[in-house]
C-alpha positions in Angstrom: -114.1 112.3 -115.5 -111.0 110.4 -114.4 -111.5 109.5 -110.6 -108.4 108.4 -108.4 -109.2 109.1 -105.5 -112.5 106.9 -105.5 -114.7 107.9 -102.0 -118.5 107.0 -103.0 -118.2 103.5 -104.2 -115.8 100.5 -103.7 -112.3 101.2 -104.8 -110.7 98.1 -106.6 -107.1 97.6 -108.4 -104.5 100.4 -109.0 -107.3 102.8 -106.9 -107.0 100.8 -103.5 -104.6 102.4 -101.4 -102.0 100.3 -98.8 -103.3 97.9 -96.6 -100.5 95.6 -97.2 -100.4 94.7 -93.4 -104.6 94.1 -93.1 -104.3 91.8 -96.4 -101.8 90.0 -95.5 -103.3 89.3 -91.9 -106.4 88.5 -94.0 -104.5 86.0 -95.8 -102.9 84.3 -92.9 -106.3 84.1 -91.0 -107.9 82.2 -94.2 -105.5 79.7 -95.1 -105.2 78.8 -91.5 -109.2 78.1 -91.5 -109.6 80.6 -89.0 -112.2 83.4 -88.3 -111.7 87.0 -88.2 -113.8 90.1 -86.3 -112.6 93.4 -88.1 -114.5 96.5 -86.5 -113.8 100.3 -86.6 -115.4 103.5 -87.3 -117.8 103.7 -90.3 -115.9 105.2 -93.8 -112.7 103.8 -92.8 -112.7 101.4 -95.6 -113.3 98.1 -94.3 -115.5 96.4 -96.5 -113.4 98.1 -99.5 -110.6 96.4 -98.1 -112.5 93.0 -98.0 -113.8 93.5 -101.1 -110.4 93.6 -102.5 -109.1 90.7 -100.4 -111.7 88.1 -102.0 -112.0 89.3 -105.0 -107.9 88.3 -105.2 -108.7 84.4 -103.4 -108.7 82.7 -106.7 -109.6 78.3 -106.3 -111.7 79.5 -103.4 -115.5 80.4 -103.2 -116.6 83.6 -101.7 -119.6 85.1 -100.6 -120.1 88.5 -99.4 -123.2 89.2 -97.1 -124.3 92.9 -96.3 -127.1 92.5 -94.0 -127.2 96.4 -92.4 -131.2 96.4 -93.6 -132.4 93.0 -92.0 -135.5 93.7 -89.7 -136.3 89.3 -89.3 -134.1 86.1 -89.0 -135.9 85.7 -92.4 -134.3 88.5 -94.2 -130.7 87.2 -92.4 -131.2 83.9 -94.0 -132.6 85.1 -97.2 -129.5 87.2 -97.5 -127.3 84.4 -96.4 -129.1 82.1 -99.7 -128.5 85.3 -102.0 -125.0 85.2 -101.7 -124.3 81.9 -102.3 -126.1 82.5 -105.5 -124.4 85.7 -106.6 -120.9 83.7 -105.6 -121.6 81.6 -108.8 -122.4 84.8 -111.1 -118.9 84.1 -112.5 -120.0 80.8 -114.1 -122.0 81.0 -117.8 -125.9 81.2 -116.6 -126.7 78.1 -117.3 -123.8 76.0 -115.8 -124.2 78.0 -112.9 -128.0 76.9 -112.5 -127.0 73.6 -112.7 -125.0 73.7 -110.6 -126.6 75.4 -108.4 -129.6 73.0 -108.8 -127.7 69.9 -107.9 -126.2 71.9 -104.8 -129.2 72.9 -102.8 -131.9 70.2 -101.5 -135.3 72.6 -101.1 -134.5 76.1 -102.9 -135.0 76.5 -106.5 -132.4 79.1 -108.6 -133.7 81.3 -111.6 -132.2 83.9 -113.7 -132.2 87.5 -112.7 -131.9 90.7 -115.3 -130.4 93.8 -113.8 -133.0 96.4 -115.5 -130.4 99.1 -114.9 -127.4 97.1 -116.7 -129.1 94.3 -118.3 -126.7 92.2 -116.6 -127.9 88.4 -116.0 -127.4 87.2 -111.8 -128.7 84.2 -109.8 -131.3 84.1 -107.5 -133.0 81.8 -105.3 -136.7 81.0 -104.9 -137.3 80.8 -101.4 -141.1 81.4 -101.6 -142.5 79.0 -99.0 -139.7 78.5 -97.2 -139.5 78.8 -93.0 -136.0 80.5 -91.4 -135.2 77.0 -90.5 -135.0 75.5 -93.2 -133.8 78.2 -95.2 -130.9 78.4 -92.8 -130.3 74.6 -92.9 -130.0 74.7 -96.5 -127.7 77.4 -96.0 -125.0 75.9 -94.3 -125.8 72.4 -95.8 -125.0 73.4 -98.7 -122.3 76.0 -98.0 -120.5 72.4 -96.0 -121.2 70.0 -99.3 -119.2 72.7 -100.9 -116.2 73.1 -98.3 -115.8 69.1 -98.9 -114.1 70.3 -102.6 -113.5 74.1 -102.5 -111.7 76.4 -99.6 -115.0 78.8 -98.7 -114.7 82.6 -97.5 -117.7 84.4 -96.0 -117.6 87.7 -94.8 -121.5 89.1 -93.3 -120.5 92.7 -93.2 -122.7 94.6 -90.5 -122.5 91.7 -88.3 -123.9 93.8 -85.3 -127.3 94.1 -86.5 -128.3 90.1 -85.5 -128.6 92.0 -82.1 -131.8 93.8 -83.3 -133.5 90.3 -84.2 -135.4 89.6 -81.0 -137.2 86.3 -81.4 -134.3 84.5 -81.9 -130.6 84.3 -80.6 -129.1 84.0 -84.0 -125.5 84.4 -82.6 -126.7 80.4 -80.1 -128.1 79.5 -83.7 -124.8 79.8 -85.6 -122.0 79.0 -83.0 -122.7 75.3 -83.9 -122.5 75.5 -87.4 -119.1 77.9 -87.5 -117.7 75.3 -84.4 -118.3 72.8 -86.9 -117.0 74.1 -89.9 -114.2 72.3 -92.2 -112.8 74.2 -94.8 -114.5 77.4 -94.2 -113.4 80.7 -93.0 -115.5 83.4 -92.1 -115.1 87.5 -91.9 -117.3 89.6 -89.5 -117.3 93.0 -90.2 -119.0 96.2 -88.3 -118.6 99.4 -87.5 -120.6 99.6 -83.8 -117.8 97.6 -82.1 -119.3 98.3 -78.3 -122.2 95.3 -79.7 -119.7 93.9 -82.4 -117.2 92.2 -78.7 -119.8 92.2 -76.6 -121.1 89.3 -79.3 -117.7 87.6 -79.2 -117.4 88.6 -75.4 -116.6 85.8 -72.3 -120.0 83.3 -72.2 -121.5 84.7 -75.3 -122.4 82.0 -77.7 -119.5 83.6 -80.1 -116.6 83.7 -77.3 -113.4 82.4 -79.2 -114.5 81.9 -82.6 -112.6 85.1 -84.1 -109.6 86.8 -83.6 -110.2 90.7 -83.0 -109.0 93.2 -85.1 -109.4 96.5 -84.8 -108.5 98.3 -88.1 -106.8 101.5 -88.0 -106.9 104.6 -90.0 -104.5 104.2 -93.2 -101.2 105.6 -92.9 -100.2 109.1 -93.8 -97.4 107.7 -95.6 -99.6 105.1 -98.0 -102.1 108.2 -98.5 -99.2 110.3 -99.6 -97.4 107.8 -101.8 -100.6 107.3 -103.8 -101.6 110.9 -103.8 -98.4 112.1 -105.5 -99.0 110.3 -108.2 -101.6 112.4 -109.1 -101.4 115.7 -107.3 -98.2 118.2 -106.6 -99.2 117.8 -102.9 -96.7 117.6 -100.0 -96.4 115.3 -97.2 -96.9 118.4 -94.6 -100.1 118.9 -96.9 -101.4 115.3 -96.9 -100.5 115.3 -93.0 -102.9 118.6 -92.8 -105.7 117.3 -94.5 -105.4 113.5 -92.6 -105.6 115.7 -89.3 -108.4 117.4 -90.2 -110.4 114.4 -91.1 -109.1 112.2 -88.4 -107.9 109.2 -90.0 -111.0 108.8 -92.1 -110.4 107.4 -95.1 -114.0 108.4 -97.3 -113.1 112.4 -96.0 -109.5 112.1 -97.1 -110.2 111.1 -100.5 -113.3 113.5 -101.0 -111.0 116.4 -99.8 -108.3 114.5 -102.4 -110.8 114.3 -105.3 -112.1 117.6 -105.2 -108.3 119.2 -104.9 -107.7 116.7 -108.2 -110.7 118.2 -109.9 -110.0 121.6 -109.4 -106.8 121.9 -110.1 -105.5 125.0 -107.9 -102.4 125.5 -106.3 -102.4 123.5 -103.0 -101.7 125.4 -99.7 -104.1 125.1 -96.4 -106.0 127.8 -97.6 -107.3 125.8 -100.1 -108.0 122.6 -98.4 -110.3 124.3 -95.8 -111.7 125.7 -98.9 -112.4 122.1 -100.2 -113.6 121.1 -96.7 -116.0 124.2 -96.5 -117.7 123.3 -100.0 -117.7 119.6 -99.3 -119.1 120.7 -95.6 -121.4 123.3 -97.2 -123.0 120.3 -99.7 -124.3 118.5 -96.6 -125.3 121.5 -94.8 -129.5 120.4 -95.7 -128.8 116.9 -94.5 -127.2 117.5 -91.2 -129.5 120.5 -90.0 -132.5 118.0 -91.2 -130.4 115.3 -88.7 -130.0 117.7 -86.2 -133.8 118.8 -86.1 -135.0 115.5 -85.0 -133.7 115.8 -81.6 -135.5 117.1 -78.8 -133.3 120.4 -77.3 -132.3 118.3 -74.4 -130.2 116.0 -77.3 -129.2 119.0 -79.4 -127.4 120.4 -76.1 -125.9 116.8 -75.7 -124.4 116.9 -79.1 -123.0 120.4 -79.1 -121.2 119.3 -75.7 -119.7 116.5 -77.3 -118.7 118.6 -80.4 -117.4 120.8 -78.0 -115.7 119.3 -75.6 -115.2 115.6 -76.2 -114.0 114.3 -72.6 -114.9 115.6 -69.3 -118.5 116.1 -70.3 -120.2 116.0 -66.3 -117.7 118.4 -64.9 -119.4 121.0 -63.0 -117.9 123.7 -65.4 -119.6 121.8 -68.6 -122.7 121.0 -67.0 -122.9 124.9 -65.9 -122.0 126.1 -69.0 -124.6 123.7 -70.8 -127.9 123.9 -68.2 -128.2 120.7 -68.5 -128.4 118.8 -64.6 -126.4 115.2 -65.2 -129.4 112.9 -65.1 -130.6 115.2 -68.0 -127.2 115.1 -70.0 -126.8 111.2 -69.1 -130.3 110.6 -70.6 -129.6 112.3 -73.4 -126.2 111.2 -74.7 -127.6 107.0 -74.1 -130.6 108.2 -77.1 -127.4 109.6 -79.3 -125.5 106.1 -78.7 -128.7 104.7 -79.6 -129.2 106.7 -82.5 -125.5 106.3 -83.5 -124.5 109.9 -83.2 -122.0 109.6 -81.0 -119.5 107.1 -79.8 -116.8 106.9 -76.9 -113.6 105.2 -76.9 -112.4 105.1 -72.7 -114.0 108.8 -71.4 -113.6 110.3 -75.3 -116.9 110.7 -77.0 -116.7 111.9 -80.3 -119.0 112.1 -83.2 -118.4 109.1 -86.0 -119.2 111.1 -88.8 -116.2 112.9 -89.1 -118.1 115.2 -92.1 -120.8 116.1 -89.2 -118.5 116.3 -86.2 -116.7 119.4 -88.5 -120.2 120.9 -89.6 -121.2 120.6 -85.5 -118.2 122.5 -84.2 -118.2 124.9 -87.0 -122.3 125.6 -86.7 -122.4 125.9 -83.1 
């Protein structure tokens, strides 16, 4: 079935919508050699938009690093090595093994077979190998290739080096991104409270990336592209933008299933669409839900709720909760990730389980 509105995988070519501004910004950033720090909520399309930006830098290698399930500085350099490999995937196998070969000092490369797609990768061979000298070879390697090629790396949950606690990876790689030469690098995350405070004043990180904080797309892009394929109005796309708030992966789920289905479009039908899409997740959510203790179930439906002025006496009345209580509770839900706050508005980042909480409760 034809798909335009692409929301559950990475949306490439004449299915990326806008950005014009953030690519361009992108662009300017990399040719000047400089480093970029893009953070927003989660589903607002940022590693699609990246995705597209380096898949366009032709003459220039580029790796993309997802590292959102590293639990050890091993697994951070091990991912770091896997990309390098999978940047050369483009190359016939055997020129890229060579290559590949002659390029790295300690790690061996071998062929891969997707068993899904049959499709042949690269991979390294880092039995044996110690997070040192895995990450020396890294950016020894990544450096011999700078000296010929422009380099672009974007590590795309960049937060998560916080969780490793036996070493400061953030002190380990300030000196090798100070020392850089050809080489641009793209941090990406969606917890931006940890994202700056890793690029904040006296951390190791201070003034080696230009913040960005990307925004929701425009109404106007999301219309433009939706006309194309719906009889939908701007009032309409406007309607359904508000009731996602700004999120892109909601916006084109709603979009899809209005595509799909083919009715006449009217608000009716678009809080039908949201019901059914809110209704499919309905087992998730109350499964989420259930793992907090009542204390943290109250918390959430008082951010649902009420989203600013949360330790007013009327809210703490109205929820039974004394403030120490409601404090506790709402720094496990940060914790967690179940909530955010941007200056004294919380708000749930899910913008799928923000609806289903103020429409259950």
């Amino acid at each position: 079935m034809n798909q335009p509105f692409l929301y559950d995988n990475l949306a490439i070519n004449s299915s990326f919508i806008g950005r014009e501004k953030e690519l361009l910004k992108l662009q300017t950033i990399t040719s000047n050699r400089n480093n970029l720090l893009i953070y927003s909520k989660r589903r607002m399309g940022k590693t699609t938009l990246v995705k597209n930006f380096l898949s366009k830098q032709k003459g220039a290698i580029t790796l993309y690093v997802d590292i959102f399930d590293i639990t050890s500085k091993e697994d951070f350099a091990s991912s770091l090595l896997k990309a390098l490999s999978n940047s050369y995937n483009h190359f016939e196998i055997k020129k890229a093994i060579t290559t590949l070969s002659t390029l790295f000092k300690r790690v061996g490369v071998e062929p891969s077979i997707d068993p899904t797609t049959l499709e042949y990768s690269i991979k390294p061979v880092l039995v044996g190998l110690s997070f040192e000298e895995m990450i020396e070879e890294f950016f020894h390697t990544l450096n011999a290739i700078a000296k010929k090629q422009k380099v672009i790396i974007a590590i795309d949950e960049f937060q998560e080096i916080a969780n490793i606690k036996d070493v400061k990876l953030d002190a380990h790689l300030r000196k090798y991104i100070q020392e850089r030469e050809n080489i641009s690098y793209i941090f990406l995350g969606s917890k931006r409270h940890i994202l700056t405070s890793l690029f904040s004043y006296k951390a190791p990180l201070f003034e080696l990336a230009e913040h960005f904080n990307l925004p929701p797309l425009a109404i106007e892009e999301i219309y433009n592209y939706s006309k194309e394929h719906l009889a939908i109005t701007q009032e309409q796309v406007e309607y359904i933008y508000n009731l996602s708030d700004g999120e892109t992966k909601l916006i084109l789920q709603i979009l899809q299933n209005l595509y799909v289905q083919k009715e006449e479009i009217n608000s009716a039908f678009i809080e039908k669409i949201l019901s059914e899409i809110l209704n499919s997740k309905d087992g998730a959510f109350r499964m989420l839900f259930d793992t907090l203790n009542n204390n943290q179930k109250q918390a959430l439906k008082i951010v649902a709720k009420y989203k600013t002025n949360l330790f007013s006496a009327k809210t703490l009345e109205h929820s039974r909760l004394k403030k120490q209580t409601l404090q506790s509770s709402l720094n496990t839900l940060f914790k967690k990730e179940l909530i955010d706050r941007e200056a004294e508005h919380y708000f749930i980042p899910d913008r799928s389980f923000e609806l289903w909480m103020e429409r259950s409760f």
